[in-house]
Backbone as XML, in Angstrom:
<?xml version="1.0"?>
<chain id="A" units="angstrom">
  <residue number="1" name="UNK">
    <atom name="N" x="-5.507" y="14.028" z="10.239"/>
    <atom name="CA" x="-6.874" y="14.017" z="9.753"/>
    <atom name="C" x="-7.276" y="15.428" z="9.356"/>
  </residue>
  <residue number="2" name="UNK">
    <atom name="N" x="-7.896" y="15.818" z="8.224"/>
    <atom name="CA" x="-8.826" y="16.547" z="7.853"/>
    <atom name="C" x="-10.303" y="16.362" z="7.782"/>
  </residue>
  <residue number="3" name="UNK">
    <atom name="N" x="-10.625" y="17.854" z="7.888"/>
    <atom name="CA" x="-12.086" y="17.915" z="7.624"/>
    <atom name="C" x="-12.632" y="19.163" z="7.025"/>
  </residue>
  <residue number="4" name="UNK">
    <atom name="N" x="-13.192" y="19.060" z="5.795"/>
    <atom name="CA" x="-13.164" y="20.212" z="5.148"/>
    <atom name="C" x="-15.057" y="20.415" z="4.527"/>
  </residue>
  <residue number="5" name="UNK">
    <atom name="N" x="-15.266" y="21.314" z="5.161"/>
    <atom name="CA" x="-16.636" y="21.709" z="4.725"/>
    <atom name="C" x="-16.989" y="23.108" z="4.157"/>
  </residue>
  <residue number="6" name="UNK">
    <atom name="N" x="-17.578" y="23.357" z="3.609"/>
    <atom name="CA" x="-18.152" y="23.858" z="2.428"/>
    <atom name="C" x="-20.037" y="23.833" z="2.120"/>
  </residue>
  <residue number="7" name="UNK">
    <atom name="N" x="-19.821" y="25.024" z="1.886"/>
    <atom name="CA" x="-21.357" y="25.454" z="2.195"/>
    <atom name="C" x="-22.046" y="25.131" z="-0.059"/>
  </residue>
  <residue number="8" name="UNK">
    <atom name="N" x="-22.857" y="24.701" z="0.097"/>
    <atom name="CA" x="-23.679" y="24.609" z="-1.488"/>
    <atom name="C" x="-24.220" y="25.866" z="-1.737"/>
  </residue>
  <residue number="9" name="UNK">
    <atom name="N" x="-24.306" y="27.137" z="-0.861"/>
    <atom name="CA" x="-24.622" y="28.549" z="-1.396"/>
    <atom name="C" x="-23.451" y="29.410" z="-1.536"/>
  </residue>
  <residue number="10" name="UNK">
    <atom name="N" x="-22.130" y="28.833" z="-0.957"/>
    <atom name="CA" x="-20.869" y="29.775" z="-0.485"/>
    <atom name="C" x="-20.664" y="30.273" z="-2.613"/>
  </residue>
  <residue number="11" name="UNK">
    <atom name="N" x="-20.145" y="31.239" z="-2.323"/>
    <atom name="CA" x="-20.040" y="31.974" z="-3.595"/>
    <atom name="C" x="-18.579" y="32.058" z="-3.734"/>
  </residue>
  <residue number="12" name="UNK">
    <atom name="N" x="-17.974" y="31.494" z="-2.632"/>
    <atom name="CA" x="-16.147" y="31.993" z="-2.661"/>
    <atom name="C" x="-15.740" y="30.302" z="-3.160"/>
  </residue>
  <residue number="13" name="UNK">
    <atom name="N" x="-16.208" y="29.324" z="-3.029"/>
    <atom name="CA" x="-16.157" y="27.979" z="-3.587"/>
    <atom name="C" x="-17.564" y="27.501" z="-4.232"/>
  </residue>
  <residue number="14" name="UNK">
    <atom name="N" x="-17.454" y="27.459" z="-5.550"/>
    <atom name="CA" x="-18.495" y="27.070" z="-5.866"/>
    <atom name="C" x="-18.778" y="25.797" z="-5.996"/>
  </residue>
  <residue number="15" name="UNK">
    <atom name="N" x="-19.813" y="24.647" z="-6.210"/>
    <atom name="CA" x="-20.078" y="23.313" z="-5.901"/>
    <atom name="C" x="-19.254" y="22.711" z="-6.676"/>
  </residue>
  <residue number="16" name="UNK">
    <atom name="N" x="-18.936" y="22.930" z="-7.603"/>
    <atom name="CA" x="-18.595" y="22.217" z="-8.793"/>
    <atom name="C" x="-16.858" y="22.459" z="-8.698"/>
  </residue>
  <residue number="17" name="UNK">
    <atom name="N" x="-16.399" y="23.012" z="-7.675"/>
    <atom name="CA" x="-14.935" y="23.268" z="-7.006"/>
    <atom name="C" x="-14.678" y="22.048" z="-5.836"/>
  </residue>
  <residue number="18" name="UNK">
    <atom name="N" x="-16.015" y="22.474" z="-5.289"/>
    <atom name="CA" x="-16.062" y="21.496" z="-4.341"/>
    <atom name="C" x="-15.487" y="19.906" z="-4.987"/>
  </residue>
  <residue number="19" name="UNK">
    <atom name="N" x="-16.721" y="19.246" z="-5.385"/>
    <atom name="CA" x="-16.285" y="18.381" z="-6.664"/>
    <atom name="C" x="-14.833" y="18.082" z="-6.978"/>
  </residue>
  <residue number="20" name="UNK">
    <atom name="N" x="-14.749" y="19.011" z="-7.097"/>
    <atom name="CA" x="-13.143" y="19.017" z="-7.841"/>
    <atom name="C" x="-12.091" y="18.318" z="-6.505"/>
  </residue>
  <residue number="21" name="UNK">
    <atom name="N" x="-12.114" y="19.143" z="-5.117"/>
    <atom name="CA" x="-11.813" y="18.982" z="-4.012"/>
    <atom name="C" x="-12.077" y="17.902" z="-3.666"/>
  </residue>
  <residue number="22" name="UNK">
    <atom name="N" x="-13.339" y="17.252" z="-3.845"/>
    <atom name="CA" x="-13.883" y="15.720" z="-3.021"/>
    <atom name="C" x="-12.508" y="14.804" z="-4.043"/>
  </residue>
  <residue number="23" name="UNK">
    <atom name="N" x="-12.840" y="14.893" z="-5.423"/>
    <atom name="CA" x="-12.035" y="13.586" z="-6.158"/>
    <atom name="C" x="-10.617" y="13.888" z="-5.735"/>
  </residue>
  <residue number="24" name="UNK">
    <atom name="N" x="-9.783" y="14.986" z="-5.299"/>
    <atom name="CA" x="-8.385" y="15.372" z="-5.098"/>
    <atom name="C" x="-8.140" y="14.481" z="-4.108"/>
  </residue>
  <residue number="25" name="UNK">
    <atom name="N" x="-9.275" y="14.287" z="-3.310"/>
    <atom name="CA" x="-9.082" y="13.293" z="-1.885"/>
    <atom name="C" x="-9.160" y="12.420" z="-1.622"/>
  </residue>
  <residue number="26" name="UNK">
    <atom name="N" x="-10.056" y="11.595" z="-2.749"/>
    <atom name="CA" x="-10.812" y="10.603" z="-2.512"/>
    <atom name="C" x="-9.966" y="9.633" z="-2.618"/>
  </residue>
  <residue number="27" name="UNK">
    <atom name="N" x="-8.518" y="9.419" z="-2.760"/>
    <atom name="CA" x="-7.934" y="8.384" z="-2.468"/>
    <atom name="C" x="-7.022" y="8.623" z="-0.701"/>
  </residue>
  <residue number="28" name="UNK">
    <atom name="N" x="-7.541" y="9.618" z="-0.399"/>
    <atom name="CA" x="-6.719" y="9.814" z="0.970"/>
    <atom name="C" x="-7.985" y="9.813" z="2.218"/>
  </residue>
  <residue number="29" name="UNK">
    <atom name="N" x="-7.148" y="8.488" z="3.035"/>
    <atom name="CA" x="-8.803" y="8.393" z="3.998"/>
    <atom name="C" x="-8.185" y="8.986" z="5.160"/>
  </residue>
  <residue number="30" name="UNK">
    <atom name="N" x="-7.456" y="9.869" z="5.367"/>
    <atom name="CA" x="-7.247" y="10.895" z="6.530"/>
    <atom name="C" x="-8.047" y="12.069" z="6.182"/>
  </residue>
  <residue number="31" name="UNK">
    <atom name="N" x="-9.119" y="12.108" z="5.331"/>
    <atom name="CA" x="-9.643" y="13.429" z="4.399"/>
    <atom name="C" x="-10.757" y="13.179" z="4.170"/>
  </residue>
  <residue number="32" name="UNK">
    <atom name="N" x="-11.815" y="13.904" z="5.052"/>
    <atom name="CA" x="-13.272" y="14.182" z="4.533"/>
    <atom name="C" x="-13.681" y="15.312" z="4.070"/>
  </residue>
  <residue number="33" name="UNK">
    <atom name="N" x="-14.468" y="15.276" z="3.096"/>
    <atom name="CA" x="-15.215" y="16.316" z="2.519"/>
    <atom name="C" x="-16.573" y="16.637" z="2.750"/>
  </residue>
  <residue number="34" name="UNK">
    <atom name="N" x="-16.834" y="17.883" z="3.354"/>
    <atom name="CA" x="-18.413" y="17.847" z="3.598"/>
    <atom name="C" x="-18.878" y="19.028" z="2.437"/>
  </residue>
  <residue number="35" name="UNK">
    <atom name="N" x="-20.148" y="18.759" z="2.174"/>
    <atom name="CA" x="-20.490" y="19.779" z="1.530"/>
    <atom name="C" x="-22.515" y="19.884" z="2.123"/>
  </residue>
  <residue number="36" name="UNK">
    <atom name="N" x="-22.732" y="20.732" z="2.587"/>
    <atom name="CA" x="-23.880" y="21.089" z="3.611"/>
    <atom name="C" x="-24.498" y="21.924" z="2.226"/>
  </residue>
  <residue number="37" name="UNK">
    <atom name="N" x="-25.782" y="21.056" z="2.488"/>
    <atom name="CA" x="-26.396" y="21.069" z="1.277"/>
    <atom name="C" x="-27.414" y="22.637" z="1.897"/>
  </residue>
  <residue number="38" name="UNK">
    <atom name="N" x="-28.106" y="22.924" z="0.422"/>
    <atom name="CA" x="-29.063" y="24.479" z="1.222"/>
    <atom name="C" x="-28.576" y="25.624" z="0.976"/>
  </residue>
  <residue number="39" name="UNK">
    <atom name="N" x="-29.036" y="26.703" z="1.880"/>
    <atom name="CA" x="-28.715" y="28.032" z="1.641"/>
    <atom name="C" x="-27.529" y="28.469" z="2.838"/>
  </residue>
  <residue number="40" name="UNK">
    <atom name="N" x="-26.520" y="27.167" z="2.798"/>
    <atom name="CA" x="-25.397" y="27.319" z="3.797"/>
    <atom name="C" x="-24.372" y="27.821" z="2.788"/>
  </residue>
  <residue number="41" name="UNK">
    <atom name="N" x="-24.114" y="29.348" z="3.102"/>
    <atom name="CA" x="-22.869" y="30.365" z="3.202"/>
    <atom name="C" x="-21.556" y="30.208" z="3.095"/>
  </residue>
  <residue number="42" name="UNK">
    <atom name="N" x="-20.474" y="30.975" z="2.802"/>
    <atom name="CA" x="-19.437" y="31.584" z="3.356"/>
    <atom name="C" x="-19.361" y="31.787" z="4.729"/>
  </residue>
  <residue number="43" name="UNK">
    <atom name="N" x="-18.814" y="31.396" z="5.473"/>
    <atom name="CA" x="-18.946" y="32.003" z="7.153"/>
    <atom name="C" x="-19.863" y="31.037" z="7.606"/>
  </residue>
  <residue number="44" name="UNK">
    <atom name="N" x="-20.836" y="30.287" z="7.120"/>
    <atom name="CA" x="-21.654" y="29.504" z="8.019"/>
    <atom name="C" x="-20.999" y="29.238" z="9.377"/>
  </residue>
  <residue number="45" name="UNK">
    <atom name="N" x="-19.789" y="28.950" z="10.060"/>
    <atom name="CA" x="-19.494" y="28.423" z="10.923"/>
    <atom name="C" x="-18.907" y="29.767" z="12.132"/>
  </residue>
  <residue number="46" name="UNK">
    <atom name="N" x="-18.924" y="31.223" z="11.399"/>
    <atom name="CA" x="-18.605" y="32.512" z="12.196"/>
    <atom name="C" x="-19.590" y="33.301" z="12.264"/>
  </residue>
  <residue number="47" name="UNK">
    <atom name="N" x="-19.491" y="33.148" z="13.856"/>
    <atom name="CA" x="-21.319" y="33.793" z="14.512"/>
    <atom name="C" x="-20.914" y="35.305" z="13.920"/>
  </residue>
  <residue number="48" name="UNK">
    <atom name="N" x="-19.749" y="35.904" z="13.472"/>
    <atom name="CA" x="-19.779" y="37.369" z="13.348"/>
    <atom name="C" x="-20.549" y="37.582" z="11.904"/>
  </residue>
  <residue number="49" name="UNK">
    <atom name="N" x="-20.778" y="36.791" z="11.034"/>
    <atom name="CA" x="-20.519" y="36.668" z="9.775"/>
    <atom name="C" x="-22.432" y="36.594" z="9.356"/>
  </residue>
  <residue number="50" name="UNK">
    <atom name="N" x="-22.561" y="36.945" z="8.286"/>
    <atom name="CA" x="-24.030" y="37.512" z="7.267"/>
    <atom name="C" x="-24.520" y="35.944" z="7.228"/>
  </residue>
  <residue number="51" name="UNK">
    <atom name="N" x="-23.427" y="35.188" z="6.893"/>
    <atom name="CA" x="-23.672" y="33.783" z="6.341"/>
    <atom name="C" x="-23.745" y="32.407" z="7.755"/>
  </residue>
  <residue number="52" name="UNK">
    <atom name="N" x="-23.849" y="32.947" z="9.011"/>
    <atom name="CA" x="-23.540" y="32.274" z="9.805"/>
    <atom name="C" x="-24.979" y="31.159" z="10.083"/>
  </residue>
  <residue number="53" name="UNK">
    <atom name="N" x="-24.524" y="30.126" z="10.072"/>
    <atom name="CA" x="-25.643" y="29.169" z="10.380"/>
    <atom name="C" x="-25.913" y="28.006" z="11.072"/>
  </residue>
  <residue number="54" name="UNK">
    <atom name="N" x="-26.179" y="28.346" z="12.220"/>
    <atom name="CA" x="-26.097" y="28.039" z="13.778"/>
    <atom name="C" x="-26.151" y="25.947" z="13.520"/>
  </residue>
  <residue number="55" name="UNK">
    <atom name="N" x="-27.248" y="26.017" z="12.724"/>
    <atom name="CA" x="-27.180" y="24.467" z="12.549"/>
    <atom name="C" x="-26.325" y="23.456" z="11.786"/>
  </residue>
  <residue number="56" name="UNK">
    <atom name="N" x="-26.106" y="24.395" z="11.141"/>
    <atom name="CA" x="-24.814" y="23.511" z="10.021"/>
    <atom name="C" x="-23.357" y="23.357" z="10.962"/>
  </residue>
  <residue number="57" name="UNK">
    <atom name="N" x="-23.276" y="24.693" z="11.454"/>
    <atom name="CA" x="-22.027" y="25.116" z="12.326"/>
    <atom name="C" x="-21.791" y="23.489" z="13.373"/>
  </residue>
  <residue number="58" name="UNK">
    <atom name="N" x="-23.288" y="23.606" z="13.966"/>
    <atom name="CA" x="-23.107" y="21.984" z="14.812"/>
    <atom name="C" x="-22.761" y="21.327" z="14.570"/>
  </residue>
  <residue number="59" name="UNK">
    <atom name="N" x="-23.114" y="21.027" z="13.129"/>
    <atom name="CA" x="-22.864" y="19.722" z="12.385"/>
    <atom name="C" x="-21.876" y="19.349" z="12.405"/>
  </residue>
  <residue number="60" name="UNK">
    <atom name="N" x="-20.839" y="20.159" z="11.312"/>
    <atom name="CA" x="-19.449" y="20.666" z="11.183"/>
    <atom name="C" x="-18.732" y="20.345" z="12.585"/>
  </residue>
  <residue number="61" name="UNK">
    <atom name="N" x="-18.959" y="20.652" z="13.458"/>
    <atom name="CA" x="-18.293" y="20.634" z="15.267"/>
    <atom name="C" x="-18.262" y="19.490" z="15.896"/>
  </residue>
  <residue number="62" name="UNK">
    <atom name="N" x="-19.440" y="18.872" z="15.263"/>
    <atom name="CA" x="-19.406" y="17.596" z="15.427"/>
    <atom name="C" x="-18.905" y="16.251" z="14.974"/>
  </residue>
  <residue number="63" name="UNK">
    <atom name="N" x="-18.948" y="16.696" z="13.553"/>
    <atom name="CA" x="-17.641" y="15.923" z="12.701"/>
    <atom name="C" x="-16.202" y="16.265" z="12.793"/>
  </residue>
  <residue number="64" name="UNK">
    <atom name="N" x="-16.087" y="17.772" z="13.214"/>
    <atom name="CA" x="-14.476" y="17.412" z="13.641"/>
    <atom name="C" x="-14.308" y="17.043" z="14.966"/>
  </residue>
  <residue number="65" name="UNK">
    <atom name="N" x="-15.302" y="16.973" z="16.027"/>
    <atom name="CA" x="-14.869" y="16.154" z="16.991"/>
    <atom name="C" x="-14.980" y="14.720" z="17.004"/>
  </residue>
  <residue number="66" name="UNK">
    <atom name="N" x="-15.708" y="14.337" z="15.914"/>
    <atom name="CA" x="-15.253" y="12.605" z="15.886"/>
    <atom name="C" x="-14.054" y="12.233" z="15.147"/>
  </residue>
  <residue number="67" name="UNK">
    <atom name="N" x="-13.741" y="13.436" z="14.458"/>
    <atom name="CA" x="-12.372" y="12.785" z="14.107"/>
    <atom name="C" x="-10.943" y="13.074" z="14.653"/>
  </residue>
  <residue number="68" name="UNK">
    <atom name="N" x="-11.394" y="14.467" z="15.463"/>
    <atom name="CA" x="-10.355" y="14.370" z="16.703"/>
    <atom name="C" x="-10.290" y="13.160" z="17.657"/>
  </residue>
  <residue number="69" name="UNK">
    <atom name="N" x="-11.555" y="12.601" z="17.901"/>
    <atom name="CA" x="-11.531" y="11.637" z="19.115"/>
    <atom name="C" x="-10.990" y="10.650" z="18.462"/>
  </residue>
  <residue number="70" name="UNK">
    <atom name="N" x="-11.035" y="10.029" z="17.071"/>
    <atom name="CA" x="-10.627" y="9.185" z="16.699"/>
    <atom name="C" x="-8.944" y="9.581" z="16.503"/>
  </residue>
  <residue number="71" name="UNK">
    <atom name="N" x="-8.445" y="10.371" z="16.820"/>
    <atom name="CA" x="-6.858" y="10.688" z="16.981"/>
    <atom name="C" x="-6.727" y="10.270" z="18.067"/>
  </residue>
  <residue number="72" name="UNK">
    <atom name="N" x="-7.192" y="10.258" z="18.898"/>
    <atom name="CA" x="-6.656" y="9.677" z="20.405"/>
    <atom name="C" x="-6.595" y="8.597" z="21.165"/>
  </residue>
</chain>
């Protein structure tokens, strides 16, 4: 399983990459794509980081632990 998220402000993937990324997958259901809509960053998910964003980060933590649990 994957889980791949992506911020709608990140400047190192832009949305329209993203996009690109969701349809690459969209026939593989071991593969989610998130894309966290807003002024969510680069780094959103690294407390060291300019772009870090405590609520999205949850989010994110929380979707890969349902799809870890669903591995087990």
């Amino acid at each position: 399983m994957a889980s791949l998220h992506f911020g709608e402000a990140d400047v190192a993937i832009p949305v329209a990459d993203v996009a690109v990324i969701r349809e690459a997958f969209a026939s593989h259901d071991n593969v989610e794509v998130f894309l966290h809509e807003g002024d969510v960053k680069h780094g959103f998910a690294d407390p060291g980081s300019d772009g870090f964003h405590p609520e999205v980060y949850k989010k994110a933590l929380a979707e890969i632990k349902r799809l870890l649990d669903g591995v087990r």
